[in-house]
C-alpha positions in Angstrom: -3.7 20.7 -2.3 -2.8 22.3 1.1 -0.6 20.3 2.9 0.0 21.5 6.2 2.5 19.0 9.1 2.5 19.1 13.1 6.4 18.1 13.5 5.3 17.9 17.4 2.0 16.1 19.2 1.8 19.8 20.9 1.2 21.7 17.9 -2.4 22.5 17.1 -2.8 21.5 13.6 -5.4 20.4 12.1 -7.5 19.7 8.9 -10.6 17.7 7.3 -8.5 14.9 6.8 -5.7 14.0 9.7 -2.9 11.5 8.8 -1.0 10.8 12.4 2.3 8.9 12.2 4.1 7.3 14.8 6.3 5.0 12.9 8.6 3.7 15.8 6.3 1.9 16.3 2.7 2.5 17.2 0.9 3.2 13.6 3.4 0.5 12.5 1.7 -1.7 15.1 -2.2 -0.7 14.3 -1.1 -1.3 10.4 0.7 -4.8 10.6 -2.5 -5.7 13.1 -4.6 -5.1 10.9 -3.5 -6.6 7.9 -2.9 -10.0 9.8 -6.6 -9.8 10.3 -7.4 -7.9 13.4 -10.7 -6.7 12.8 -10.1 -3.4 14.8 -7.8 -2.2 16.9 -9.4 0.1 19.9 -6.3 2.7 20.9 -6.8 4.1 25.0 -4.8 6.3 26.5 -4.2 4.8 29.9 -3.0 1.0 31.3 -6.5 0.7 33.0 -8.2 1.8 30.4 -7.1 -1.1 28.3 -7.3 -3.7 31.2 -10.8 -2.7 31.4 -11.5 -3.5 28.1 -10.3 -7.1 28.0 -12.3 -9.8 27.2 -13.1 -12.7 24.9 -11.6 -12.6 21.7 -9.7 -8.9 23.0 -5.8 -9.0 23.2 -4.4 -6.6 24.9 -0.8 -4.9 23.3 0.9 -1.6 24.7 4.3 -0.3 26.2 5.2 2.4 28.7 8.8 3.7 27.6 9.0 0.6 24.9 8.2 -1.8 28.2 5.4 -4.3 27.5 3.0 -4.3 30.1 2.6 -6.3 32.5 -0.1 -8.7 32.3 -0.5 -7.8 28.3 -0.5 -10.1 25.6 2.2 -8.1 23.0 4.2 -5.2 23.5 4.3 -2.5 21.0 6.7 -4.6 17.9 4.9 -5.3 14.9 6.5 -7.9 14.1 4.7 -9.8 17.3 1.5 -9.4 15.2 2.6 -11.0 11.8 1.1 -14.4 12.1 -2.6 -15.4 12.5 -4.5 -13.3 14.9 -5.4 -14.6 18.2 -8.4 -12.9 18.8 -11.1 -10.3 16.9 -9.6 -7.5 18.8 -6.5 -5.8 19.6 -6.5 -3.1 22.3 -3.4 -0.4 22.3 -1.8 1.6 24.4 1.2 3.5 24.1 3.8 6.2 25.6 3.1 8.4 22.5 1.3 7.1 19.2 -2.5 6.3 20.9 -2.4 9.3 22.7 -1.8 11.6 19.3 -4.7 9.1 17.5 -7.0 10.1 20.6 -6.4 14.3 19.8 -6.2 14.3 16.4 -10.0 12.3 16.8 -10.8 15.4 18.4 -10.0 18.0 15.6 -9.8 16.3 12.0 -13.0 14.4 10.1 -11.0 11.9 9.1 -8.0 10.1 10.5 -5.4 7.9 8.4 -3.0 6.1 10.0 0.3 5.9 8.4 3.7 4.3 8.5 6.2 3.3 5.9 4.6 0.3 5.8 1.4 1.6 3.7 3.4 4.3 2.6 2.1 4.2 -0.9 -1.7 3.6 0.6 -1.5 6.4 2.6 -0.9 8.5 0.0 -3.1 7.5 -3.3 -5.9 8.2 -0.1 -4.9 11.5 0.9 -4.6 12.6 -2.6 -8.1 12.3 -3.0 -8.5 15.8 -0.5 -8.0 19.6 -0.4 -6.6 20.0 2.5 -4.3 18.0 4.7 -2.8 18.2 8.4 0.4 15.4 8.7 0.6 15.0 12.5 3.8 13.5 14.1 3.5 11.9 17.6 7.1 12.9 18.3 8.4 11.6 21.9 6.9 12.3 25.1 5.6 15.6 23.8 8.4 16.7 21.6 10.3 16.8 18.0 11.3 13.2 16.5 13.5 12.6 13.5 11.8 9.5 12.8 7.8 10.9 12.4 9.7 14.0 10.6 10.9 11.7 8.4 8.0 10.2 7.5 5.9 13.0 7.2 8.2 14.8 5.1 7.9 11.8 2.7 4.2 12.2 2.7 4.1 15.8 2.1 6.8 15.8 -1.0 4.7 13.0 -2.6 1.5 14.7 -2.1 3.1 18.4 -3.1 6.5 18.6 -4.2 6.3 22.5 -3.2 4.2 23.2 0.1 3.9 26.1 1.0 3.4 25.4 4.7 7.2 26.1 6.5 6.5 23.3 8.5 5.8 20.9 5.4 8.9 22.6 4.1 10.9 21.7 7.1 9.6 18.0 7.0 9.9 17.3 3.0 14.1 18.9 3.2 15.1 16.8 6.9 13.5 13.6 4.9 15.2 14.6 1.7 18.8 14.5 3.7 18.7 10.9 4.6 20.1 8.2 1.6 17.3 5.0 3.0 14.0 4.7 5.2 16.5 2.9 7.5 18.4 5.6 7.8 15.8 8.2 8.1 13.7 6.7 10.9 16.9 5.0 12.6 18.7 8.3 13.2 16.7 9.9 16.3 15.9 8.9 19.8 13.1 7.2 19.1 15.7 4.7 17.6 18.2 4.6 20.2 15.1 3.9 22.9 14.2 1.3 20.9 18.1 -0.4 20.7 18.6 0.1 24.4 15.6 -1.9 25.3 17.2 -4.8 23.0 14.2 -4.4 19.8 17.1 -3.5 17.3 15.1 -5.6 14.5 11.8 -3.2 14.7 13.8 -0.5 12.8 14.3 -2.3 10.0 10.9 -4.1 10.2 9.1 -0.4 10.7 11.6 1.0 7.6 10.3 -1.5 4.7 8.3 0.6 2.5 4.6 0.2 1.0 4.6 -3.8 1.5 1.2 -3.2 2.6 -1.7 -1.7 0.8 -4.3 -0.8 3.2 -6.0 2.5 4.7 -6.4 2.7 8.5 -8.5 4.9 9.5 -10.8 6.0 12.6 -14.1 4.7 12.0 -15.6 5.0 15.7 -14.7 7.9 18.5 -15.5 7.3 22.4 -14.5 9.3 25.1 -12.0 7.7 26.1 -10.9 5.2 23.0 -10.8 5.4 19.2 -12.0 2.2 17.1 -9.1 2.0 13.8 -10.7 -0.7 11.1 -10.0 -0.8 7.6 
């Protein structure tokens, strides 16, 4: 297998199958929705975007710069979206994770959406291909410890020698770190996430493979991308 990683949202990597990560907190997010029983989650780029898409049955979640929105229904915690769903629906925005989902539509087949969460998931379905690109969302268009992290666990389980320098990269940084805890709280995605008072995502995000399903892309728009299961 060729496993190949984009440690930023700006590198140009890409593959039949794309798995994007954006751990703290947006694929955490999409993942936790939709085992609750969200029956899709529709990611948009912009605030207006997802306004305009609100409706019956349609909640509305996002952050800018971990902020909820105003006027939204959640922020961007999973842990808001553990209990009985409130609608069919759940529309996304976000400062980074929606954004890399929207791109990597644009250049991979098919698109997985990972976190440690469905760790284990993720993997057993990527195993199934050739060829791989691991894409990291990173923060506001640059290198995060936390997607590293995670991607680097994805590439060692899927080939315990890549060849890719990148993969390389990924597979030692995650290698270096004791817990998932430690590996995803150790960047400044973390230390955004603590200064805006969500503390307890980190630990929520970092529990590994309690979940056992696949996101993936299953409709593209010009504007949105439709993630079922």
């Amino acid at each position: 297998m060729e496993v190949k990683v984009g440690l930023s949202p700006t590198a140009q990597v890409s593959a039949p199958v794309g798995i994007v990560i954006d751990v703290l907190r947006a694929t955490s997010t999409i993942t936790q929705a939709l085992a609750s029983g969200y029956e899709r989650v529709i990611c948009v780029g912009e605030v207006e975007e997802a306004r305009a898409l609100a409706g019956d049955g349609v909640r509305l979640a996002g952050e800018r710069f971990n902020v909820l929105i105003e006027g939204f229904d959640f922020g961007n915690s999973p842990r808001e979206l553990t209990g009985e769903p409130t609608g069919h629906t759940l529309v996304l925005t976000t400062t980074n994770g929606t954004r890399l989902l929207l791109a990597a539509a644009a250049r991979c087949e098919t698109v997985l959406v990972a976190s440690l969460l469905n760790l284990d998931a993720i993997v057993a379905e990527a195993a199934k291909s050739d060829e791989v690109a691991v894409l990291c969302a990173g923060v506001e268009g640059e290198f995060a410890i936390d997607d590293a992290y995670v991607a680097g666990r994805i590439a060692a389980a899927l080939d315990p020698n890549p060849v890719d320098d990148s993969a390389v990269a990924a597979v030692r940084l995650a290698q270096s770190f004791a817990t998932t805890e430690d590996g995803i709280g150790a960047g400044i995605s973390a230390q955004n996430i603590r200064d805006n008072k969500l503390t307890a995502d980190i630990p929520f995000c970092a529990q590994e493979s309690i979940l056992s399903i696949v996101p993936r892309i299953v409709e593209r728009g010009p504007n949105s991308v439709t993630i079922a299961i």
